[in-house]
Steps between C-alpha positions, in 0.01 A plus 500: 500500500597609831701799407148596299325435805673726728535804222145465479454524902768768510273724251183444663727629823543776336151614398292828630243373766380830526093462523542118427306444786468120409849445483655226692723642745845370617638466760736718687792291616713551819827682426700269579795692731752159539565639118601830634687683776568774708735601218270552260307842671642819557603618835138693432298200479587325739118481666426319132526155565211466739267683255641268205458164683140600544375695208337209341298471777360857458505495092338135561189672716395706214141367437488369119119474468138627625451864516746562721764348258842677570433583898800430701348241723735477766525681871873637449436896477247595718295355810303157401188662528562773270632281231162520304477522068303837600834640661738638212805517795516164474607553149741737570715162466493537137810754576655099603363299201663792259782520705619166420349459165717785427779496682869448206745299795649173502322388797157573329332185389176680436611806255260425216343179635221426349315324792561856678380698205148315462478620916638851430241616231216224697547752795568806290143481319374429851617766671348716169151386581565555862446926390217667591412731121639794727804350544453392889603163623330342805707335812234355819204447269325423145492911357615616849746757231751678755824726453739245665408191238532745213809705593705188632373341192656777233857467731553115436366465141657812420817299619321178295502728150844645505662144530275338259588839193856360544446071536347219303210491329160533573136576324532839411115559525529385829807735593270798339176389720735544786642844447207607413353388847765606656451882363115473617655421860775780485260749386167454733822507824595830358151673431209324696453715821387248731809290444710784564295616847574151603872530446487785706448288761697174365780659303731207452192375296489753261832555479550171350432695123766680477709190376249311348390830307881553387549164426194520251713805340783311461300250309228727304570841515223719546472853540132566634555253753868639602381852539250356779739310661760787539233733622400238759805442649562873530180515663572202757813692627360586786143393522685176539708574719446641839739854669662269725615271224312164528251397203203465592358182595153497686541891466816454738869332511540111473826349482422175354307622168795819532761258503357292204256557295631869458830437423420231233326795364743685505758295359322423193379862440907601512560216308327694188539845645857560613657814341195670462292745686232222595797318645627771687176554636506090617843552692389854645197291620734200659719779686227630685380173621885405603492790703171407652612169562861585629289698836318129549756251401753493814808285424599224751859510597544121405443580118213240464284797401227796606225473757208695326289754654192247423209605764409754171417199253202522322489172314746252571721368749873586466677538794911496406676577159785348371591696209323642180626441195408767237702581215355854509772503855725601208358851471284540877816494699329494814348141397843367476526466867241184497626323220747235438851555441655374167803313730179362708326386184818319356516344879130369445553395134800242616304346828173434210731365291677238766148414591437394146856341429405312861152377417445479128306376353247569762263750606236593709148359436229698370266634775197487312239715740756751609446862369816563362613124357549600168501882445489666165725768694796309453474577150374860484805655524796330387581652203471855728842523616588550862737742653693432845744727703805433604568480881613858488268637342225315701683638833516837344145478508440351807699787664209786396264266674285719751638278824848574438383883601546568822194700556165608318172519581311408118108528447324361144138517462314403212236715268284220482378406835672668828782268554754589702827343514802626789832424496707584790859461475720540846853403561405195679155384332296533182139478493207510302147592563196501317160646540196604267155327376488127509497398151513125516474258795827359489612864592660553848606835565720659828809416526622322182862400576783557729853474440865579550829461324650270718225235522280555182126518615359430799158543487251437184136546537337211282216569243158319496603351855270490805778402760814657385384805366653840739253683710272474731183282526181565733290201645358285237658637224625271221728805397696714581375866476789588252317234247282801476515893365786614699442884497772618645630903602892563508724726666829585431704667791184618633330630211200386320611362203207440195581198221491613190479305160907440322816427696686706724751526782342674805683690790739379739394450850301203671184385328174389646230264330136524687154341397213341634402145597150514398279632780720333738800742565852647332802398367853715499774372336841694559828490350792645691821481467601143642157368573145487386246528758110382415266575750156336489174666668197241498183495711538209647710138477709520109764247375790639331705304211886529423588288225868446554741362218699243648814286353648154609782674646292725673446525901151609630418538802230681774418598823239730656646844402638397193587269171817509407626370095851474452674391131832531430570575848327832474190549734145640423289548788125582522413653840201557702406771685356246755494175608358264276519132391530502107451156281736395262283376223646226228378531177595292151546804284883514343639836379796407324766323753290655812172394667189713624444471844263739652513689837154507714435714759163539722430777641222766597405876466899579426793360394849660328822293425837594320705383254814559574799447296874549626454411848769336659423155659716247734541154454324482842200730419411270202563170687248703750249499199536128393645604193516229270653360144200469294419130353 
């Protein structure tokens, strides 16, 4: 009797529940990882353990009655507030639920469970009658139908529908309802024109259907629906991307949405592309923006990684870069210089496994309420394939980097909106400067970044700040006057010099930056050969902000003529033309292994200091200074 008794239960297991909507639902157990160990996952997923111990959790979220039966009812992807049944990127998570309900490895308790089927096709049909009839998906409201819900929505359940072609079973009118919705999402991205003018403006939105598009291909092939795609894309090649190189984000650069949402476009677009014109038109598109980035990514001499050029940000806030990792660094050789090495991945791999061998069979807790707590991104692309250089070729690449040129003067202006971005390269500094329209107001324009090869970056203007910002402030200003249009006039060894839109190297000779502060006065910013001299003209009193990058190791120190930063026994010295008593200003923002700490000086009518780079300095003139190790 009992061996009839659990044949019996193991059929009923084993049933569709596809539109049973009355259907008792299991429960999703615990994987239980004392059962397992680090053994049993490849060096590449080594990151799976955590999402394992707590996918029940997620899969046991999944609503199983009401009319919002199959919403993923739990803050893990996504702020709390926006984790509402009328928001279809909550259910981008169905990328997880398939994921593991699909996934052929010994570790996998889930691959054909039927407790994570009934949740699969629950949230499947819900995210079906999520659609608008055009297609559209809405994100911070009932109907509220935007690009980013329904272009981020055809990326992950494009993902969702090539694993489930290939893994257990499920309804197959279900699986139909879903292509199908996913072709009215892939085709209103790709011909309704107000969707598009919006990713003019928020590209890494639209963007996002190129993969889920292909990925529909690979599934149902479809010719009409190919043809637009293709033309798209050849469309977006540059109304996508700006001259200079950045895509556009707020009509200007951001490095946080460049950095990510972009290149998880990208990946999955060369995923399906690679070898074909499309593809090559992906990689031609990732070279550009390497080169872009290589004139605002300075390297710090420790390794750790690249101060950005991040006063420019439109969007986010991104101040340092580790490395990009890109398989399309394969074929954009310039990208390869940000990326890990293969010898540093193998390096990685071992500590994450130690970890595991240390502390298995635990992990960390699930942060329910944090944003990023259980991400269908660590599923989008692992069956992708990644591509890492060795440490040769990475330092191959990191010698065409624009620092490791002695000299250059380098101008890039976009078509868009006048933008201008100045690179000025001298034996003993690099700088960058940036003027144009205001776009956004975390934009700070001025002078962007300082640096020099023997002690990385020195100076970093910080974006969407109102104390450590660079430039100058007048009397009861919250900002400074660079948080506004900086419209600034250049010449170039003493001849007018006119910005216009691409990328170019201009003339030798010293360069000089000049705009307005409001009403209020002028602003001249000159780059010689060992110095740069800013001289500020202001009717009246003015405050004037140095944000200073500043290490542990570091000594800092001031008097009345002068503040003096040395690192790695190498002094950097801001002068002043006359006596003055500047404020050293502590601040809490971290910029990789440095701190901001911002320069004030008061003064009135005029003021003009130097930064000077390679002048010598005795042990007594700092002690002079109260130079001191920083805490």
């Amino acid at each position: 009797m009992n061996i009839l008794v659990r044949a019996l239960a193991l059929c009923l297991a084993l049933l569709p529940v596809a539109g049973a909507t009355d259907d008792r639902w299991l429960d999703v157990p615990p994987a239980d990882l004392a059962t397992l160990g680090p053994d049993s996952f490849s060096d590449e997923e080594l990151d799976l353990p955590f999402y394992l111990a707590h996918f029940h959790r997620l899969a046991g979220s999944v609503r199983a009655e009401g009319p919002d039966r199959g919403f993923i009812d739990l803050p893990v992807w996504r702020a709390v507030k926006d984790n509402q049944p009328y928001n279809a990127r909550i259910m981008e998570n169905i990328l997880s639920l398939a994921y593991f309900y699909t996934t052929d490895r010994p570790w996998n308790v889930y691959r054909g469970s039927r407790p994570v089927r009934q949740r699969l096709e629950a949230a499947l049909d819900f995210w079906c009658r999520l659609q608008n009839e055009d297609g559209r998906f809405s994100e911070y409201g009932p109907e509220q139908w935007n690009l980013a819900a329904t272009a981020f929505a055809t990326k992950f359940i494009g993902q969702a529908l090539v694993l489930l072609a290939k893994g257990p079973p499920l309804d197959e009118t279900l699986r139909q309802r879903v292509i199908d919705a996913q072709r009215k999402a892939v085709h209103v991205v790709l011909t309704d024109p107000q969707l598009y003018e919006h990713g003019l403006r928020f590209s890494n939105q639209y963007t996002n259907v190129w993969s889920g598009a292909l990925a529909l291909l690979r599934v149902r092939p479809d010719d009409e629906l190919r043809l637009l795609l293709e033309r798209r894309i050849r469309e977006t090649h540059t109304a996508f991307q700006s001259p200079v190189g950045y895509f556009y984000e707020g009509h200007g650069p951001d490095w946080g949405y460049n950095f990510g949402t972009h290149q998880s476009n990208l990946h999955g677009a060369w995923h399906y592309t690679r070898g074909t014109a499309l593809g090559e038109q992906f990689v031609e598109e990732e070279r550009r923006w390497a080169e872009w980035l290589a004139y605002n990514a300075l390297p710090e001499p420790d390794g750790s990684g690249f101060i950005l050029n991040r006063g420019i940000e439109t969007r986010q806030q991104r101040p340092f870069l580790e490395a990009i990792d890109t398989p399309l660094a394969e074929k954009a050789l310039p990208l390869r210089a940000f990326t890990t090495t293969s010898e540093e991945l193998r390096e990685r791999r071992a500590r994450q496994r130690q970890t595991l061998e240390d502390t298995w069979p635990h992990v960390e807790p699930l942060s329910v309420g944090e944003f990023w707590a259980f991400s269908p991104y660590t599923f989008l692309h692992r069956d992708h394939g990644e591509w890492h250089p060795t440490e040769a070729e990475r330092s191959a690449a990191r010698a065409t980097l624009p620092v490791n040129r002695e000299r250059f003067t380098h101008q890039r202006m976009d078509s868009r909106h006048p933008l201008v971005f100045t690179y000025i390269r001298r034996p003993s500094y690099y700088a960058a400067f940036n003027s144009g329209k205001h776009l956004t107001e975390r934009q700070r324009y001025g002078l962007g970044l300082v640096w020099s090869a023997e002690t990385g970056s020195l100076l970093q203007s910080q974006s969407g700040s109102a104390a450590a910002a660079w430039g100058t402030k007048g009397p009861g200003q919250e900002h400074v006057y660079e948080a506004g249009d900086v419209d600034a006039s250049f010449r170039v060894a003493e001849r007018a010099l006119d910005p216009t839109p691409g990328v170019r190297d201009l003339p030798a000779g010293e360069v000089a930056a000049t705009y307005s502060l409001g009403d209020a006065g002028v602003k001249t910013v000159r780059f010689l050969e060992r110095e740069i001299v800013v001289e500020v003209r202001h009717d009246g009193p003015f405050v004037e902000h140095i944000p200073l990058l500043v290490g542990g190791r570091d000594e800092l120190g001031h008097d009345e003529d002068q503040v003096m930063l040395t690192r790695y026994g190498k002094p950097v010295r801001i002068t002043f033309d006359s006596p003055t008593q500047p404020e050293i200003v502590e601040t809490d923002i971290s910029v990789g292994n440095v701190r901001v700490r911002v320069v004030r000086v008061s003064a009135t009518d005029r003021f003009v200091y130097r930064l000077i780079f390679d002048a010598a300095t005795t042990a007594d003139q700092a002690a002079s200074l109260g130079v001191r190790q920083q805490p």
